[in-house]
Structures are given as C-alpha cells and as structure tokens.
LOTOR-135265 format. One record per residue: x, y, z of N, C-alpha, C in turn. Coordinates in Angstrom, 2 decimals, decimal comma, m for minus. Example, Ala and Ser with C-alpha at 12.3 -4.5 7.8 and 13.67 -1.06 7.14 Angstrom:
(vexza (13,19 m5,69 7,80) (12,30 m4,50 7,80) (13,20 m3,30 7,80))
(vexza (12,85 m2,25 7,08) (13,67 m1,06 7,14) (12,90 0,03 7,87))
# end
This chain:
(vexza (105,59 129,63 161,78) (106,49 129,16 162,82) (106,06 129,65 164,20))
(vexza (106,39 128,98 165,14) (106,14 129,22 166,78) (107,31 129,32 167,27))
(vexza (107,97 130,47 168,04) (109,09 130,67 168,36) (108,77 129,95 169,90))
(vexza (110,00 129,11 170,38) (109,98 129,43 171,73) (111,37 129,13 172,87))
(vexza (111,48 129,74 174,13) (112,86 128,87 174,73) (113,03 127,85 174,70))
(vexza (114,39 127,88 174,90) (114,44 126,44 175,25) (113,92 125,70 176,71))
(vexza (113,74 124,41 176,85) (113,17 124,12 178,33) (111,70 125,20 178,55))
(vexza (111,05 125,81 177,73) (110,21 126,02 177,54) (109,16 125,08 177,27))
(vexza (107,48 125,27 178,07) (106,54 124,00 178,10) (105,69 124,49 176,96))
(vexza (105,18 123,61 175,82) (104,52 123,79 174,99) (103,23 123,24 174,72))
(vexza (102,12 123,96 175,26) (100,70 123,00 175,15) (100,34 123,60 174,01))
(vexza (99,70 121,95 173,44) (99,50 122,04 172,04) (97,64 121,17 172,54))
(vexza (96,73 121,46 171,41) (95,56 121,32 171,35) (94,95 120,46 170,25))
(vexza (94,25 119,98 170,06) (93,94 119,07 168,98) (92,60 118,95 168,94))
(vexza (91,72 119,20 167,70) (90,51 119,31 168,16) (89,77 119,32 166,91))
(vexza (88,84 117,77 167,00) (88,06 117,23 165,58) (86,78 118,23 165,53))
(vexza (86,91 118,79 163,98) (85,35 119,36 164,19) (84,43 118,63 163,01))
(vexza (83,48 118,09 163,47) (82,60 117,46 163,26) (81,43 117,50 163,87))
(vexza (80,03 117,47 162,86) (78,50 117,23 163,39) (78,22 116,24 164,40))
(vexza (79,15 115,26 164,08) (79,02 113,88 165,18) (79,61 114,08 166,53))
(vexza (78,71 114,11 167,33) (79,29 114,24 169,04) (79,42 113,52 169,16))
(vexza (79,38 112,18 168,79) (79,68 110,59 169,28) (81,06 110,38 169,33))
(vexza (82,50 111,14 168,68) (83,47 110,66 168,55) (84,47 111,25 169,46))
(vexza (85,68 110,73 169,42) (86,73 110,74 170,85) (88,22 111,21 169,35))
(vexza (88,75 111,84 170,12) (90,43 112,06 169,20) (91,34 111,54 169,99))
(vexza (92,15 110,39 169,95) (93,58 109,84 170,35) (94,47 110,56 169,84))
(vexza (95,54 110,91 170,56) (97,00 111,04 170,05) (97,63 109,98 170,08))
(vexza (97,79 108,95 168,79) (98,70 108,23 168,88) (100,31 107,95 168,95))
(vexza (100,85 109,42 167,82) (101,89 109,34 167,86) (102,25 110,67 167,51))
(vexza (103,56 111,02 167,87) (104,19 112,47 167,58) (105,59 112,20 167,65))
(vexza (106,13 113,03 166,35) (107,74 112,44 166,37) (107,95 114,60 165,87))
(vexza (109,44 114,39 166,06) (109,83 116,04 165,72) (111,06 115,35 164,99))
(vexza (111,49 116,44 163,56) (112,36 116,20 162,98) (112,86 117,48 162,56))
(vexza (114,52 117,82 162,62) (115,10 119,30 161,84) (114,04 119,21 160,43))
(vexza (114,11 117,85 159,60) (113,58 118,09 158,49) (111,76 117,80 158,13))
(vexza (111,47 119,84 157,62) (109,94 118,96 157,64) (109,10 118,19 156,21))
(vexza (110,45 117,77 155,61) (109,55 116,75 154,71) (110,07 115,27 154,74))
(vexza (110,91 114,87 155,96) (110,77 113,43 156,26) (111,32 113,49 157,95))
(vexza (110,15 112,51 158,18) (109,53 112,20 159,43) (110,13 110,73 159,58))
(vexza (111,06 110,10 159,09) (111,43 108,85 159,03) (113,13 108,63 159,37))
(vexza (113,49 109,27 158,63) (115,42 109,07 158,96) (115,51 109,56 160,37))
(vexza (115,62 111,31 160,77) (116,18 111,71 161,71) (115,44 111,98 162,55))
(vexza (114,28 111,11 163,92) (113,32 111,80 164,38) (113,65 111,38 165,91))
(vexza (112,72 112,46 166,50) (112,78 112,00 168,09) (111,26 111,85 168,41))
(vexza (111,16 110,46 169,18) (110,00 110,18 169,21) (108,90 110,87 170,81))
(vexza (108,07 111,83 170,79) (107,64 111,81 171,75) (106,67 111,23 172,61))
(vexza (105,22 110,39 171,43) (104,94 109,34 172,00) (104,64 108,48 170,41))
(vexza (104,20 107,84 170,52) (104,31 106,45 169,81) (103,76 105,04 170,28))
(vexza (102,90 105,07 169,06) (101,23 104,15 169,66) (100,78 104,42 170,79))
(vexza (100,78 105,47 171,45) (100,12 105,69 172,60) (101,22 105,63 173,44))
(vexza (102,02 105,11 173,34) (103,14 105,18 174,39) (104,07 106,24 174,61))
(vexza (104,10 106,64 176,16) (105,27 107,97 176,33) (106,14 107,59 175,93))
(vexza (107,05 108,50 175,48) (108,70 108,51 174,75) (109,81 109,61 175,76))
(vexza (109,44 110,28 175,68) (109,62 111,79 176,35) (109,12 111,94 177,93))
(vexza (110,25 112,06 178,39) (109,66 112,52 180,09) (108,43 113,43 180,06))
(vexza (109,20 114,47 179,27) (108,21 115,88 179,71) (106,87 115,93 179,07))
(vexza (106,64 114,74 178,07) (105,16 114,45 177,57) (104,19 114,43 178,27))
(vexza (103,16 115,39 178,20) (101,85 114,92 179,45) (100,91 115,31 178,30))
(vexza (99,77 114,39 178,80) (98,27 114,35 178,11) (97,66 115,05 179,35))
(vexza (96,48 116,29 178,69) (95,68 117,18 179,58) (94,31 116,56 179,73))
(vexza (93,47 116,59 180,62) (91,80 116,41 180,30) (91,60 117,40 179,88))
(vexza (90,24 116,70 178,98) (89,78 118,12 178,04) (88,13 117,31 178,30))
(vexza (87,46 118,75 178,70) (86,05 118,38 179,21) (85,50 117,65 177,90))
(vexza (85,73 117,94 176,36) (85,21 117,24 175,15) (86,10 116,43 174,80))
(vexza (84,97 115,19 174,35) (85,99 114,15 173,48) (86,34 113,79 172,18))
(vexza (86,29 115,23 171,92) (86,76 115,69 170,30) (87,75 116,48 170,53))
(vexza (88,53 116,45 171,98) (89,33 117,51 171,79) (90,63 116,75 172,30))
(vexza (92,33 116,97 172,55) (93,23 116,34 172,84) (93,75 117,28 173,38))
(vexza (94,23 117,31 174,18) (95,17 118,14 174,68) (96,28 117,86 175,17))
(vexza (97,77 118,09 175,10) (99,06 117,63 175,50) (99,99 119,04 175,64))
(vexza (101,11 118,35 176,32) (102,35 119,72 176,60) (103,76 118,64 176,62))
(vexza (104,60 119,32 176,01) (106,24 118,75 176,30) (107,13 119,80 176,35))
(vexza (108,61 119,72 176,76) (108,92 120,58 176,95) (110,24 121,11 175,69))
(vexza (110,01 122,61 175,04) (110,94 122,18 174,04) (112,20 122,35 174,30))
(vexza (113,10 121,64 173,21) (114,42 120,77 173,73) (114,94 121,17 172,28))
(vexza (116,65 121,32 172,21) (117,23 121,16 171,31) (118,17 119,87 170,54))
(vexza (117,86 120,04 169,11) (117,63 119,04 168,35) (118,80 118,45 168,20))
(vexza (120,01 117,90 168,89) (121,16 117,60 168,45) (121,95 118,81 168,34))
(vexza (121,48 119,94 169,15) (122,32 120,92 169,43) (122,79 121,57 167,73))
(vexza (122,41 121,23 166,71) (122,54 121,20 165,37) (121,59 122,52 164,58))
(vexza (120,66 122,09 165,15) (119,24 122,79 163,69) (118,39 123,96 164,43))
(vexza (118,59 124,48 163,92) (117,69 125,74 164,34) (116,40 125,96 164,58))
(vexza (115,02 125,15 163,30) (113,75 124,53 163,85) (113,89 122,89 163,92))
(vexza (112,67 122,65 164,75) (112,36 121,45 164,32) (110,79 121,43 163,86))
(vexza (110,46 120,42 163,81) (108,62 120,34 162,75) (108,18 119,33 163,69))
(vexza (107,03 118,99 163,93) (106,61 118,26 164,79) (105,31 117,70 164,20))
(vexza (105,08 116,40 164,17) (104,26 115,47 163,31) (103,45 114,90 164,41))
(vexza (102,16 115,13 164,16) (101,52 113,95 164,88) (100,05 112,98 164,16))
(vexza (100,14 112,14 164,97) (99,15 111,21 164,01) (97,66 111,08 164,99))
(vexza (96,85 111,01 164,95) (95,32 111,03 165,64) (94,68 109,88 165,31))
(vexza (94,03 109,92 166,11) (92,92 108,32 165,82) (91,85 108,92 165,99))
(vexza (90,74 108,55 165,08) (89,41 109,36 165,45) (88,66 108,13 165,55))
(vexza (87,48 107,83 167,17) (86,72 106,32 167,22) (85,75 107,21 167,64))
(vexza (84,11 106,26 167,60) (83,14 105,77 167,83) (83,35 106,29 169,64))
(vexza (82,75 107,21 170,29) (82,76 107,57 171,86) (82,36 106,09 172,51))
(vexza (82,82 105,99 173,53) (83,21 104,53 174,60) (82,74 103,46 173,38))
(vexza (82,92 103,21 172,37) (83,64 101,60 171,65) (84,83 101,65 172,40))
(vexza (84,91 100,67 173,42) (85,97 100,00 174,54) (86,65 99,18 173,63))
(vexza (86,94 98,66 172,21) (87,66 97,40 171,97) (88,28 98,75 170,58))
(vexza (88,28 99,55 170,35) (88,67 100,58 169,49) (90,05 101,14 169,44))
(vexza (91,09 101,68 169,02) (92,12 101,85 169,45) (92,57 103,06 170,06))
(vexza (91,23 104,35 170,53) (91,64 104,99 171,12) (91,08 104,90 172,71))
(vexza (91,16 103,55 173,05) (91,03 103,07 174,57) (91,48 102,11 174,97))
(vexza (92,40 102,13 174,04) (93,68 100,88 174,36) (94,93 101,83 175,13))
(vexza (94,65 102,88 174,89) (96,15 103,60 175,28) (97,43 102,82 174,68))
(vexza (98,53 102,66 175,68) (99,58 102,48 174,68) (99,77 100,67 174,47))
(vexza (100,41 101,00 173,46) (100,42 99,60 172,57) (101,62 99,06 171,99))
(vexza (102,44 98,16 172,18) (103,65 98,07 172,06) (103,99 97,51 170,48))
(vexza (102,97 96,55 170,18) (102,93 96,04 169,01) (101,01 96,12 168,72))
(vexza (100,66 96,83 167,82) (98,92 96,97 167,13) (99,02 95,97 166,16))
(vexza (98,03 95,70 166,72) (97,78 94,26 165,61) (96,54 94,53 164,97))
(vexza (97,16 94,19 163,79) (95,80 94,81 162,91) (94,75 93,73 162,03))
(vexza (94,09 93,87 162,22) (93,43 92,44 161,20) (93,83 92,11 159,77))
(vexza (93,67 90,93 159,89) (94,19 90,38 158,61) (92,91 89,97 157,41))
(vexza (91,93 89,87 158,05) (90,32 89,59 157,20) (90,15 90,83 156,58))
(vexza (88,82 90,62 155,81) (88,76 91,35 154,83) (87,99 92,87 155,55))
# end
C-alpha cells in the first residue's frame, strides 16, 4: 500500500523494459475502485482511451519512449472506503508508427478491425 493525503499529488511512472528501443508505452486508461478485484461496477474514471476524465490528470514528458509518466491528485472515494486500487491499462507500439494507437491520443469510440 501507498499511504497518502488527501488533495495530495501523486506521480506515478510506467516503464516497459525491453531489448527493443524501438517501442513507445501509452496510457490508455486508468480507473480507481474501493474494490481491488472488480474494476467494473464501482469505478472512477481518470482517463479512458486516452481521454482526460479527471481535472487533476496530467501526462509528464519522459526523455524515453518506454517510459510514461503521469500525476493526479488523490481524492476521496465517496467519502466511504478507506483505500482505493488503481488500474491502469498501457498500449505498447512500434516508435513513430503514426497510424498505431499510441499516437492517436484520445479516442472517443476505437475502432477495431473486423478482418482477419
């Protein structure tokens, strides 16, 4: 566990390790829930497909593009739960493939192919 205040800023880091320097890490999505074995009924979304959710969401530069970096600020959960768990999902692409989905940024509806 990570203790912290409330209205407290929380930078969090993300960072693919791999032989391949060719690749980039997206944050696509991050949701927080009291419960940490479902991420589906009770969640608050902070971003999602690339899209901000959360004011206090910011994406950092990070000199590597294996690395992610973000901060939000933490907040209480419905005034209810004592932790919350925080989920996030990554996209790992091919460095500048421009038609890839971690250089689309945010995305309201991803459309995904239907071919084989």
């Amino acid at each position: 566990p990570y203790y912290v205040d409330l209205n407290q800023n929380l930078f969090l880091q993300a960072s693919l390790h791999s032989s391949d320097p060719n690749l980039v890490v997206f944050v696509d999505t991050c949701v927080v829930s009291p419960d940490p074995s479902n991420f589906r009924t009770l969640t608050y979304g902070l971003i999602r497909s690339g899209c901000v959710k959360d004011s206090t969401y910011s994406s950092y530069y990070s000199p590597h593009s294996n690395v992610a970096r973000f901060a939000f600020n933490a907040f209480s959960f419905v005034n209810r739960y004592p932790s919350v768990y925080l989920q996030c999902e990554l996209v790992v692409c091919r460095y500048k493939d421009y038609s890839s989905r971690c250089y689309q940024g945010c995305v309201s509806k991803f459309k995904r192919n239907a071919g084989s």
